[in-house]
N, C-alpha and C positions, 0 to 999 in steps of 0.2 A: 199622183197618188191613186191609189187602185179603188173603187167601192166598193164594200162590200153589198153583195147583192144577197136578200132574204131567199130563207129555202124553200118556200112558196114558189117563189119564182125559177127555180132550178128544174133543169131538167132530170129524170133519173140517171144519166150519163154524169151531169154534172154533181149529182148530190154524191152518188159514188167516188168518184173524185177526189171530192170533200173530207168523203169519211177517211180514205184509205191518207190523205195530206195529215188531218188532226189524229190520227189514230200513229201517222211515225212521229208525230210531232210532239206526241203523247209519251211514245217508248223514249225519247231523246231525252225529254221531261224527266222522265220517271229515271232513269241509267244517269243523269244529272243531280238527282234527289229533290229535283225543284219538284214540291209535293205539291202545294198550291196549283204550280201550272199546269201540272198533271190532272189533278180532280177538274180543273176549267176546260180542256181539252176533252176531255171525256164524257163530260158532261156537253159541250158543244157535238160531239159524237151521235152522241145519246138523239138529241134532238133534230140531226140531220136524218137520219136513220128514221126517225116518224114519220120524215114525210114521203119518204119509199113505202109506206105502208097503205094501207086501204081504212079512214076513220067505222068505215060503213060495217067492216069483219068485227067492232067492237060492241058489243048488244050492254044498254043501261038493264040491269039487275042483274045480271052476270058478273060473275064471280073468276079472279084471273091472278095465278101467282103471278109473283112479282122476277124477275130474273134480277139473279145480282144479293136476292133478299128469300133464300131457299127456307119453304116452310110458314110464310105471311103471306098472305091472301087479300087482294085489294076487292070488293064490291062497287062498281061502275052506279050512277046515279045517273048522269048524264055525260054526253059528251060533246065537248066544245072547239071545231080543228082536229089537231090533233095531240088534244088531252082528254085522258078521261079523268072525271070528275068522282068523287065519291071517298071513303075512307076503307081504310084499311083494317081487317075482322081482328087482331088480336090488339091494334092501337087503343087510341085512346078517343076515339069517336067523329077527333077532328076531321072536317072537309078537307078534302085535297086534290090535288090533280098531280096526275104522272102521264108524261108522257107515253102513247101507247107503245112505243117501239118498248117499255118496260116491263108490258103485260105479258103473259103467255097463258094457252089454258091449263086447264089442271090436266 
């Protein structure tokens, strides 16, 4: 049986990899109509993809749409790895985190 190995620990060769395996795994999903496995695959996507990113390019009080979510704007408070932490401007106040691979700037 294989372990799974965290994506901390991946290299960027290997997180690539990852993405492009969950991402057909995803279209196989989704042409299946299995809609559940698809949002879990995507969402495991989503989060291999942060950690190809740089947490350090994300600045707290900055302000960063959302991809996926055109027109909502999330405000960074802190950040934690590689999520930022903060709420979103037209929500409803609550703290959150999104992974940065989520953010983009305006």
């Amino acid at each position: 049986m294989e372990t799974e190995r965290r994506y901390s620990e991946m290299t960027k060769h290997e997180l690539n990899e990852e993405i492009a395996q969950l991402r057909e795994k995803a279209r196989k999903a989704e042409q299946l109509g299995m809609v559940n496995e698809f949002a879990v695959l995507q969402r495991k996507s989503i989060m291999a993809q942060a950690y190809l990113l740089d947490p350090n390019d994300f600045k707290s009080g900055e302000i960063y749409g959302i991809i996926g979510d055109p027109g909502n704007y999330f405000k960074v408070d802190y950040m934690n790895g590689v999520f930022a932490w903060g709420f979103r401007l037209q929500g409803d106040g609550k703290e959150e985190a999104l992974p940065i691979s989520l953010l983009q700037n305006k």
